[in-house]
C-alpha positions in Angstrom: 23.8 34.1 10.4 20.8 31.4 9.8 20.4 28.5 12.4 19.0 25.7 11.1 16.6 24.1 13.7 15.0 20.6 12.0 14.3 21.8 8.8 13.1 25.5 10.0 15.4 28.5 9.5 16.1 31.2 11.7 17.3 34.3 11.0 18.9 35.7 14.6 20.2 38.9 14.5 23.9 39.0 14.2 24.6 40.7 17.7 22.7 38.0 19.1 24.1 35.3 16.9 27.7 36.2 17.2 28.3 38.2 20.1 28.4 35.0 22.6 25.7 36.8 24.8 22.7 34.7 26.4 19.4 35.6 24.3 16.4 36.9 25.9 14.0 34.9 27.3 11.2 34.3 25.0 8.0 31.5 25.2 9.0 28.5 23.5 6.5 25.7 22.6 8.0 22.4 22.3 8.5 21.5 18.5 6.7 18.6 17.1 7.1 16.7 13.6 4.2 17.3 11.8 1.3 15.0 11.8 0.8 12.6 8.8 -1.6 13.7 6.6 -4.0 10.8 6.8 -4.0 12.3 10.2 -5.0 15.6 9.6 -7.4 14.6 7.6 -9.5 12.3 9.6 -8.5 14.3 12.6 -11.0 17.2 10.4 -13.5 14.9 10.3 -13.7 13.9 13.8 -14.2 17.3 15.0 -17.3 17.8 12.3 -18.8 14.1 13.6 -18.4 15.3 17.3 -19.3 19.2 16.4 -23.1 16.8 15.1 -21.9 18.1 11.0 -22.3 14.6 10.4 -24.9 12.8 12.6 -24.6 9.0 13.9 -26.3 6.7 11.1 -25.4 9.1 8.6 -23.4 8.5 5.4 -20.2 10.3 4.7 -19.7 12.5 1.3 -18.3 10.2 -1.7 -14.4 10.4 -1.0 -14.1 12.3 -4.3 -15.7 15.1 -2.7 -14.2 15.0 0.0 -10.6 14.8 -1.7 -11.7 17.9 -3.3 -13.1 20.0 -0.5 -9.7 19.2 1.6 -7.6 19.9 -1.5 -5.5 16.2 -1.2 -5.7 13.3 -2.8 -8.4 10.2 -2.9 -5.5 7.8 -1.4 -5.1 10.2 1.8 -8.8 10.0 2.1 -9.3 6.7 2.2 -6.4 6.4 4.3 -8.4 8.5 7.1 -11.5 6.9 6.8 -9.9 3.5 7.5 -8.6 5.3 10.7 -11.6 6.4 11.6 -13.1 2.8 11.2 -10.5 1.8 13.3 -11.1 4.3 16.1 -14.9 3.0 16.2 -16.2 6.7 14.7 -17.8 4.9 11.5 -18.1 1.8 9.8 -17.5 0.8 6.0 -20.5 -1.0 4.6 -19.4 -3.1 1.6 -21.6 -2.1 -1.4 -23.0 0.8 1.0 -20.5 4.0 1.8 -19.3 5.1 5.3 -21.6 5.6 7.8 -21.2 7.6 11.3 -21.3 5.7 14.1 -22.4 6.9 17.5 -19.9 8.7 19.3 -17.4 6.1 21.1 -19.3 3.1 19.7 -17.0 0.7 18.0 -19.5 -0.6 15.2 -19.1 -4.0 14.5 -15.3 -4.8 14.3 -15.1 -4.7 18.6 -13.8 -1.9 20.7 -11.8 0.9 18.9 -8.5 1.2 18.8 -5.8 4.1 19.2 -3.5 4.4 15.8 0.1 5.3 16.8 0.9 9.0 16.1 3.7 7.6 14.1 1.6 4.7 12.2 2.5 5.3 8.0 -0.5 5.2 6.4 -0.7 1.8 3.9 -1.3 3.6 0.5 1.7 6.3 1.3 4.2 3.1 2.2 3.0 1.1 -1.1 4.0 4.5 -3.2 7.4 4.2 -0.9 7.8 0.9 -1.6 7.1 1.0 -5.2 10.5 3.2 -5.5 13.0 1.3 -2.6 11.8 -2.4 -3.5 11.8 -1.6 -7.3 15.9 -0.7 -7.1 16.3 -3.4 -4.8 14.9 -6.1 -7.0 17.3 -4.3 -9.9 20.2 -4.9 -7.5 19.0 -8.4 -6.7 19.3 -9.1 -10.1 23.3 -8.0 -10.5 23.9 -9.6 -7.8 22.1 -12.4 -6.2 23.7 -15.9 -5.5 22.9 -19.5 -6.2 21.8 -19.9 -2.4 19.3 -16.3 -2.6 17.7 -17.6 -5.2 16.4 -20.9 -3.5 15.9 -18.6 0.0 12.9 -16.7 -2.4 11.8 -20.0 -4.4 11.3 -21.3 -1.2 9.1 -17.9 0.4 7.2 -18.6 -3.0 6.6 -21.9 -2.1 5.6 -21.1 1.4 3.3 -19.0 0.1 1.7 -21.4 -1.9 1.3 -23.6 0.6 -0.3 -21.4 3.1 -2.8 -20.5 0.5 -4.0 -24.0 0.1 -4.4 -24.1 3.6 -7.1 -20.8 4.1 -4.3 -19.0 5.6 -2.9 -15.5 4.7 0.7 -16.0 3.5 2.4 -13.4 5.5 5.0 -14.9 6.7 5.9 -16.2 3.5 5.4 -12.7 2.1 7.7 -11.3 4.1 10.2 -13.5 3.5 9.9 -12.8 -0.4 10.6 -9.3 0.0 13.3 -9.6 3.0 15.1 -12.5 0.7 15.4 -10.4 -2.2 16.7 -7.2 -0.5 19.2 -9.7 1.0 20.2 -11.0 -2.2 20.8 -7.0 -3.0 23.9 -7.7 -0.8 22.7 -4.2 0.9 22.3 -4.3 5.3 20.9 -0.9 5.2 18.6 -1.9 2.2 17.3 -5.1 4.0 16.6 -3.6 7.2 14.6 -1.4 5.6 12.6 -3.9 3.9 12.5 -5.1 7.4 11.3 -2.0 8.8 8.6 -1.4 6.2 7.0 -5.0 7.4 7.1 -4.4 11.3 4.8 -1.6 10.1 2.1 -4.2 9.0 1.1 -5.5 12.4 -0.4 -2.0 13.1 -4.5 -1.7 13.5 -4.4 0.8 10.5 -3.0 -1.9 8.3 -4.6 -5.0 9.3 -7.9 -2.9 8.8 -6.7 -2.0 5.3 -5.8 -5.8 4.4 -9.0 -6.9 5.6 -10.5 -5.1 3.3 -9.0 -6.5 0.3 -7.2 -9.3 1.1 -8.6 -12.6 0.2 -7.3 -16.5 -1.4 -7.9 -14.9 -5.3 -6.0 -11.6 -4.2 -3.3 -13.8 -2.9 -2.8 -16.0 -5.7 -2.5 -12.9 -8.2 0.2 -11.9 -5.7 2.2 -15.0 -5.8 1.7 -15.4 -9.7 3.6 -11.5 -9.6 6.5 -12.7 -7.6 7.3 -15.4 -9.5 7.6 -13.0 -12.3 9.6 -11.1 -10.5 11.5 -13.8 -9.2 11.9 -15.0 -12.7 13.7 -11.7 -13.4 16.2 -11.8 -10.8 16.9 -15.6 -12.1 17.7 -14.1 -15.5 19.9 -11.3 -14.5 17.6 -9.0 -16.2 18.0 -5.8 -13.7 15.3 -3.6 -16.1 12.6 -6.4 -15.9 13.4 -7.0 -12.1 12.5 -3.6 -11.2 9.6 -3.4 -13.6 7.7 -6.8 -11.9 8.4 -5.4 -8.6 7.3 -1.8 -9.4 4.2 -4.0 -11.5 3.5 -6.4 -8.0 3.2 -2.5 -6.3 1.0 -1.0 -8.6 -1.5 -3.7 -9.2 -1.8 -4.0 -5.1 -2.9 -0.8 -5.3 -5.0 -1.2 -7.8 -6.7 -4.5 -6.0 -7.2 -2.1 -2.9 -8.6 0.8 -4.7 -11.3 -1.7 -6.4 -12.5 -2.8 -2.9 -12.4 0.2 -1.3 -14.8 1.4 -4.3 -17.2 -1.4 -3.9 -16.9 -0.4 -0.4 -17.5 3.4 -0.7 -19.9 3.3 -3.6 -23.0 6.2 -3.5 -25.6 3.3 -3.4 -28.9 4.1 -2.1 -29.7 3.1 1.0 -31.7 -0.6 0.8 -34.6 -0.6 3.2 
């Protein structure tokens, strides 16, 4: 009779499974989840920069190439690399590529930091947003009320205001997205929401918002909630989703241009 032990299936024999008798004693390892792939990936590349594959000053392969020697995709890539800047092993040079650092230096940014084992990386939670805040936006639509309408007018505003200012609007930004899933008249939906914007004070993702962030980034993002806004307002459920799943992709898209810029093969300028 199969076991079921998280996730993992076990087959015991059935005079073992049934019979009520203790088993044997056998060596057990103590079961981990398994790492995030970002992880794995930049934990590959570690071992190559301290093994001297890659020697300090040196520039990194292009991430296509290294998406397609490790078989996974350019968004897990980059998502490693930024841990790795975090960590102090190399250092983005805008225009440049990614360049090794020497071992335990911290480059320019200060002294390195330890990512959580648990940390999402960025790019996977945008995908995961794209697909929980798009429904929620649908539901806001159906069923939002007078009063959750002005609670995101007024995040918009906020928003605005902090941009005049020179200061990042994430506060307001975070009350956008917590507003709407609360105008989805969901808990489990808005805590979440909640839960996916705790994850922003990490080192990985204030590394990966400064690399992109910026007042022009931030006014296309506020010009994409009010359309999403907008489609709540109108109890349009289908263009609700659509500007929220819109507002996810074209983040991603804003990141991926800077992290190209970033990453480009330039040759080195003497």
């Amino acid at each position: 009779m199969p076991t079921t032990f998280f996730g993992t299936h076990i087959n015991w024999p059935d005079h073992l499974a049934d019979s009520g008798e203790p088993l044997l004693p056998m060596p057990l390892q103590t079961v981990e989840p398994p790492q995030r792939l970002y992880r794995q990936i930049a934990e590959q590349l570690r071992s190559l920069i301290a093994a001297g594959e890659f020697r300090a000053g040196s520039r990194l392969p292009a991430e296509r190439d290294l998406a397609r020697q490790l078989g996974v995709s350019r968004p897990s890539v980059r998502e490693a690399l930024i841990a790795l800047e975090v960590e102090g092993w190399v250092e983005v040079r805008i225009g440049s590529g990614v360049y090794v650092l020497p071992q335990g230096g911290a480059g320019t940014s200060g002294a390195a930091a330890q990512i959580p084992a648990g940390e999402w990386g960025p790019l996977e939670l945008l995908r995961a947003r794209r697909v929980i805040e798009g429904e929620i936006a649908a539901l806001a639509a159906t069923h939002a009320k007078r009063k959750n309408l002005q609670t995101i007018r007024e995040s918009i505003d906020a928003m605005e205001h902090d941009v005049e200012r020179g200061v990042a609007p994430l506060e307001g930004d975070r009350a956008f997205h917590t507003a709407i899933a609360q105008a989805s008249g969901n808990v489990v939906l808005l805590e979440t929401v909640q839960t996916f914007w705790d994850a922003r004070h990490g080192a990985l993702f204030e590394r990966f918002g400064g690399h992109f962030e910026s007042r022009p980034v931030w006014r296309l993002a506020i010009a994409e909630h009010e359309a999403v806004l907008a489609a709540i307002a109108g109890r349009d459920a289908d263009a609700a989703r659509g500007a929220m799943q819109q507002h996810m992709d074209k983040t991603n898209a804003r990141f991926s241009a800077s992290w190209r810029r970033a990453n480009s093969s330039r040759p080195l300028q003497h």
